[in-house]
C-alpha positions in Angstrom: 3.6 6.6 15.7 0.5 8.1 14.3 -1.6 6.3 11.6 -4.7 7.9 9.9 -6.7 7.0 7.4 -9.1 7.7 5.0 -11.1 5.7 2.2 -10.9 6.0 -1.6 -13.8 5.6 -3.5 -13.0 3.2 -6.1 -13.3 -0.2 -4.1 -12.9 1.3 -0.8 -9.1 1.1 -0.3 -7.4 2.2 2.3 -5.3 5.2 1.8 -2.7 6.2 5.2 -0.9 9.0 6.5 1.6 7.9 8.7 4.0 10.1 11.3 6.6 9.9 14.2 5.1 10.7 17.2 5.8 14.5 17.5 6.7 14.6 13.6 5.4 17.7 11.2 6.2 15.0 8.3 4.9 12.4 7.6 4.6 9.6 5.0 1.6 8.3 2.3 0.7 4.9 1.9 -1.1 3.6 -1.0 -2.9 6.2 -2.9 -6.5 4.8 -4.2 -9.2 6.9 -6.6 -10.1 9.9 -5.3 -8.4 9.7 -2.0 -6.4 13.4 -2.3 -9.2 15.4 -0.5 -9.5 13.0 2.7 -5.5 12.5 2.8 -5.7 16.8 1.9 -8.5 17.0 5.2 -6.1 15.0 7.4 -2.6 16.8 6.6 -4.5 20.3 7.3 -6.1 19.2 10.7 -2.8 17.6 11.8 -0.3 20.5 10.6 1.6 17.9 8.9 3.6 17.9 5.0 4.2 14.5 3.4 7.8 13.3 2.5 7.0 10.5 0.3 4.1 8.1 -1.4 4.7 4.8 -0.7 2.4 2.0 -2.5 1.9 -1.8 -1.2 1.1 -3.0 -4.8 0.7 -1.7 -8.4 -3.2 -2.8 -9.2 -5.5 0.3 -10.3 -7.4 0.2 -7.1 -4.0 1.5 -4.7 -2.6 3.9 -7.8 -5.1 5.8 -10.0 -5.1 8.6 -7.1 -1.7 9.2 -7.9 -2.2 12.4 -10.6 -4.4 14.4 -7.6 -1.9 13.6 -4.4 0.9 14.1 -6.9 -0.4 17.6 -8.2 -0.7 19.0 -4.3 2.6 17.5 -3.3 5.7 17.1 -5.2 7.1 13.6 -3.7 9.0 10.6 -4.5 6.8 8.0 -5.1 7.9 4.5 -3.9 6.7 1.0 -5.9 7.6 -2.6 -5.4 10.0 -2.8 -8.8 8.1 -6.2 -10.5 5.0 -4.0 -10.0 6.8 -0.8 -11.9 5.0 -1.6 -15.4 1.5 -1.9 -14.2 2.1 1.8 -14.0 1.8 1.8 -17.4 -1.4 1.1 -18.7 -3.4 0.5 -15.3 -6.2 -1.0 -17.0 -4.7 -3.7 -18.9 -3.1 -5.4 -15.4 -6.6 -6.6 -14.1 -8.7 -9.7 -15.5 -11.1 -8.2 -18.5 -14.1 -8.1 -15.8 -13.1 -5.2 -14.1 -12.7 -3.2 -17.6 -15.8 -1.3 -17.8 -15.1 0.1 -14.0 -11.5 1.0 -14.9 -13.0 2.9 -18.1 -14.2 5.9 -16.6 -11.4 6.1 -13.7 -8.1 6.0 -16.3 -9.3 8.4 -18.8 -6.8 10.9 -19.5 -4.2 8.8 -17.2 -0.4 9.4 -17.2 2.3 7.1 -16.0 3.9 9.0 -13.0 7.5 8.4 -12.3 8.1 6.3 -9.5 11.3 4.5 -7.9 11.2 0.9 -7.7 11.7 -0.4 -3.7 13.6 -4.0 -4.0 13.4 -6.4 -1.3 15.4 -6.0 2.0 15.3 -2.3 1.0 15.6 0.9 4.4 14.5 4.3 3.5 14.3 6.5 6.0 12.4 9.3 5.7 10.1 12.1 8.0 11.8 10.2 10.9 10.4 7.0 10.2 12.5 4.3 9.1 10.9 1.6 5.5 11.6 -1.6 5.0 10.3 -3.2 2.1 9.7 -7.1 2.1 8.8 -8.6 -1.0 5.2 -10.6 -0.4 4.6 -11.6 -4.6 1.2 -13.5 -4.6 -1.4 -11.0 -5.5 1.0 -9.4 -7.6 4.4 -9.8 -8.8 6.1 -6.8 -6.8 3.6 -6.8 -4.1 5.9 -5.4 -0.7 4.8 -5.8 3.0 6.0 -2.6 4.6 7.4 -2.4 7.8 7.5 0.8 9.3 9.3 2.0 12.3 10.1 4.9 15.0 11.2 4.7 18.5 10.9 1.6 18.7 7.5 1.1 17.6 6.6 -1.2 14.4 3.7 -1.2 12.6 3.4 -3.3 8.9 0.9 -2.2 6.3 0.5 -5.5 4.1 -1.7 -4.4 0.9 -3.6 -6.9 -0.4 -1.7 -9.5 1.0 -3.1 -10.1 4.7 -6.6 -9.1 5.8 -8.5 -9.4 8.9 -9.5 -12.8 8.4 -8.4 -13.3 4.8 -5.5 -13.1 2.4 -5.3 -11.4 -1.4 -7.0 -13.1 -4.5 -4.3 -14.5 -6.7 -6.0 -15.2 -9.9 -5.6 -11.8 -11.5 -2.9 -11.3 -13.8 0.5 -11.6 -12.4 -1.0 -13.7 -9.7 0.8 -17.2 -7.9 -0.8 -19.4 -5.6 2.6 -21.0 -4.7 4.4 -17.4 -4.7 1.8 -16.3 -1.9 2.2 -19.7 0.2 5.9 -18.6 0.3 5.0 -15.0 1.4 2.2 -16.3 4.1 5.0 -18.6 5.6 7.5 -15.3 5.5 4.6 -13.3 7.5 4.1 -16.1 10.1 7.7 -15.3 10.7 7.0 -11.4 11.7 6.6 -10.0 15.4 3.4 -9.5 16.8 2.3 -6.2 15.6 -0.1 -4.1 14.2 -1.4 -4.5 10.7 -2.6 -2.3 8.3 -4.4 -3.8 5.3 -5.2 -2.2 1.7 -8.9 -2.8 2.9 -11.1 -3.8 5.7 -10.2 -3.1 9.4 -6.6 -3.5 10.7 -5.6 -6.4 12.4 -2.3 -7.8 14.5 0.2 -10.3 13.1 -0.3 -12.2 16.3 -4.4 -12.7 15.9 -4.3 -13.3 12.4 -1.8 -16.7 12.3 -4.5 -17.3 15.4 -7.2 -17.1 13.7 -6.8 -16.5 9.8 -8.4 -19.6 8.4 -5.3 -19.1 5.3 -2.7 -20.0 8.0 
């Protein structure tokens, strides 16, 4: 597998394109403020047409690029169900604080349609087979996504595991206990790469090592 990625600007998220080695499809993973012209940049260099949107968590920082990738390229859009309503009114779903930020960035915003992704769930698509694991914590539908291809895994896990840190979980629709349960689900993952909604990527492995929150 392939994994590229590009930075929105709206607290620097991480916004991937991910592909089967070989593949001219490929698959979108979180889609942050303004990301469409770096995820636009990579497509065109790498001759590749995405398949599907797939997003780790439903806060304002991973969806309010949504209206731009959506009007280059018509595609499902895949969201942990508990997360579906944030959708919504993207504003409302943080803590008050981040309210005059969000002013500027949901101006004119419409709900897209998305389909909810429950836990346990397969999709395969662009040769690349989904699974979604249900990490609540941060939020409610937060999903660790494992993502396979010839025998390859990689896991993008949000906001749920950094390099060297885990999610905040006192914004709305945050649970301290809820994320204990999804920390102890992770230690329980191969070794494998991870790719988080910010920051550097990591490996399951290093992180139970070394990850003061295990």
């Amino acid at each position: 597998m392939d994994v590229f990625t590009t930075h929105a600007e709206f607290l620097d998220v991480n916004c991937y394109v991910v592909r089967a080695e070989g593949a001219e499809e490929c698959i979108l993973v979180d889609s942050g403020y303004d990301c469409a012209p770096g995820l636009a940049e990579i497509l065109a260099e790498e001759g590749l047409r995405p398949r599907a949107v797939f997003l780790t968590h439903g806060h304002p920082d991973h969806i309010l690029g949504l209206g731009n990738v959506l009007a280059r390229w018509d595609v499902p859009v895949h969201l942990g169900d508990p997360d579906r309503y944030r959708l919504a009114d993207p504003a409302r779903t943080l803590s008050p604080q981040f309210a005059p930020m969000l002013a500027p960035l949901v101006e004119g915003w419409q709900a897209p349609e998305v389909t909810g992704l429950s836990d346990g769930q397969v999709l395969e698509i662009a040769g690349l087979s989904v699974t979604a694991v249900a990490a609540p914590g941060h939020t409610e539908g937060s999903m660790l996504l494992r993502v396979s291809a010839d025998d390859e895994e990689i896991i993008f896990t949000g906001d749920v595991v950094f390099a060297g840190a885990i999610g905040r979980v006192d914004l709305p629709g945050g649970d301290a206990a809820a994320m204990g349960e999804s920390l102890r689900a992770f230690a329980t993952l191969p070794d494998v790469p991870i790719y988080p909604g910010h920051g550097p990527g990591s490996r399951v492995g290093h992180e139970l090592a070394t990850n003061p929150f295990f």
